[in-house]
C-alpha positions as CSV (number, residue, x, y, z in Angstrom):
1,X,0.0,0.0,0.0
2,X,1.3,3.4,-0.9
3,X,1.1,6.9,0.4
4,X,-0.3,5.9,3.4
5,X,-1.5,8.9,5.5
6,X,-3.9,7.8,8.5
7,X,-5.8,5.5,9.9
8,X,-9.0,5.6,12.5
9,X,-11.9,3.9,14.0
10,X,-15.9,4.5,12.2
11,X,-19.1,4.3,13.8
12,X,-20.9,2.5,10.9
13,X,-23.9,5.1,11.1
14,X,-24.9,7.0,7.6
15,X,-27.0,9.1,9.0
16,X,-24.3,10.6,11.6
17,X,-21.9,10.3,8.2
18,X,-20.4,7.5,9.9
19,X,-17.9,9.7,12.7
20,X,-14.7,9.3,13.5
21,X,-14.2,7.2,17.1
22,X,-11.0,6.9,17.7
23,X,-8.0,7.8,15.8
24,X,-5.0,4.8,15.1
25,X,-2.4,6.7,13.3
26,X,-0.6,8.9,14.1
27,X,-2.2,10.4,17.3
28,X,-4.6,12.6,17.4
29,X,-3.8,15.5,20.1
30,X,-6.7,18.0,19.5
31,X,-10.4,17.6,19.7
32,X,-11.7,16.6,16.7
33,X,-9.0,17.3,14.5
34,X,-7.4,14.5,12.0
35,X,-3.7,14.2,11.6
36,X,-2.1,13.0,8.2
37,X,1.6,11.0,8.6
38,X,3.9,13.4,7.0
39,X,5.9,11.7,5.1
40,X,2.9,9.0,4.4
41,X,3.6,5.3,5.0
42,X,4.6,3.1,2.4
43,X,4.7,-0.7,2.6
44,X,4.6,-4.1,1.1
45,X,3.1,-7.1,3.0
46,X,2.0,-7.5,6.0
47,X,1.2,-4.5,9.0
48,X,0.6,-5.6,12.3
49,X,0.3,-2.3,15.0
50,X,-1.1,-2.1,18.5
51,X,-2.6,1.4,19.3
52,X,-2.9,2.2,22.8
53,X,-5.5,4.4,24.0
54,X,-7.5,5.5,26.3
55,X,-10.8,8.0,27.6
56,X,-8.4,11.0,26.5
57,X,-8.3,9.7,23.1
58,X,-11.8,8.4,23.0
59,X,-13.3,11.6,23.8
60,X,-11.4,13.8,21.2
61,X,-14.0,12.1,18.8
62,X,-16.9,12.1,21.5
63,X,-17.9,10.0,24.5
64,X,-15.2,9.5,26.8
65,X,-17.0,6.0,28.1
66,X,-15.2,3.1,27.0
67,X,-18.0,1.2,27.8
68,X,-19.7,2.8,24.9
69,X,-16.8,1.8,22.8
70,X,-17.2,-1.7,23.8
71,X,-20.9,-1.6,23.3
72,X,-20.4,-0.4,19.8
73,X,-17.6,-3.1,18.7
74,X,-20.0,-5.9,20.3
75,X,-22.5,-4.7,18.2
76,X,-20.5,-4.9,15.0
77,X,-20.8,-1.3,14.1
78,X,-17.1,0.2,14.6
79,X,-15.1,-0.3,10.8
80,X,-11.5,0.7,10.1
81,X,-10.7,3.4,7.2
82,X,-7.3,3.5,6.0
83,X,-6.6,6.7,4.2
84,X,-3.9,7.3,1.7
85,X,-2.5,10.3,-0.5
86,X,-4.3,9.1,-3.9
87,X,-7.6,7.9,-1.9
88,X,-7.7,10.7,0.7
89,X,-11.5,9.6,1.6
90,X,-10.6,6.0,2.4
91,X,-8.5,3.4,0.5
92,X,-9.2,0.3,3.0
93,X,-12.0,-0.6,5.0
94,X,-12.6,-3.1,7.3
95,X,-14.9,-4.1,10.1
96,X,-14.2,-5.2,13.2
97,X,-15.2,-8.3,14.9
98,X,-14.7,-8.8,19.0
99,X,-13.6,-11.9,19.6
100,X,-15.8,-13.5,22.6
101,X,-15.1,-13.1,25.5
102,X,-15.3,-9.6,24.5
103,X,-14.1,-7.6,27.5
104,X,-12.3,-4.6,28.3
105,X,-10.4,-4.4,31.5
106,X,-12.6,-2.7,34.5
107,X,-9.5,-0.6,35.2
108,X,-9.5,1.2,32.3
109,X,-13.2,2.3,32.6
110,X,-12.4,4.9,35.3
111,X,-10.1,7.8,34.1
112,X,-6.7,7.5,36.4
113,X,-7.4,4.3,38.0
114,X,-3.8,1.9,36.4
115,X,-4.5,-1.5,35.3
């Protein structure tokens, strides 16, 4: 894949125009605000990348609540969009699929409580 410039998280909901939830890469730092890779991403293969994150990041695009999160990928409605320089709206898609048992850990539900 060529050129690529960011990735993040969908709420499969047309009538919302399907919103950003949580941003991959590169790291959203402002409310709201999408962040292209400069210089893009280029690879051949395979990509494997863990994103940590956390109600910070989860509330730049709305509710803070990971619970809501969770709710929404056990549901089946969060997709991934995979943007790049010659398809700036979205080159790859893909939904996700939580894997039972689909948990999150308790700790990470309250804000400044570690794991």
């Amino acid at each position: 894949m060529n050129g690529v410039t960011m990735a993040h998280i969908h709420v499969a909901n047309a009538t919302a125009n399907n919103p950003i939830r949580l941003g991959l890469f590169p790291k959203v730092t402002a409310p709201r605000t999408p962040v292209l890779l400069n210089p893009a991403l280029t690879y051949k293969g395979t990509a494997n990348f863990t994103a940590a994150f956390n109600a910070t990041d989860l509330g730049y695009w709305g509710s803070a609540d990971s619970g809501d999160f969770l709710m929404q990928l056990r549901k089946g409605q969060l997709y991934v969009n995979v943007h790049t320089a010659a398809n700036p709206g979205g080159e790859l898609q893909g939904r996700f699929a939580c894997k039972e048992p689909c948990a999150w850990p308790l700790c990470s539900v309250t804000p400044g409580v570690p794991c």
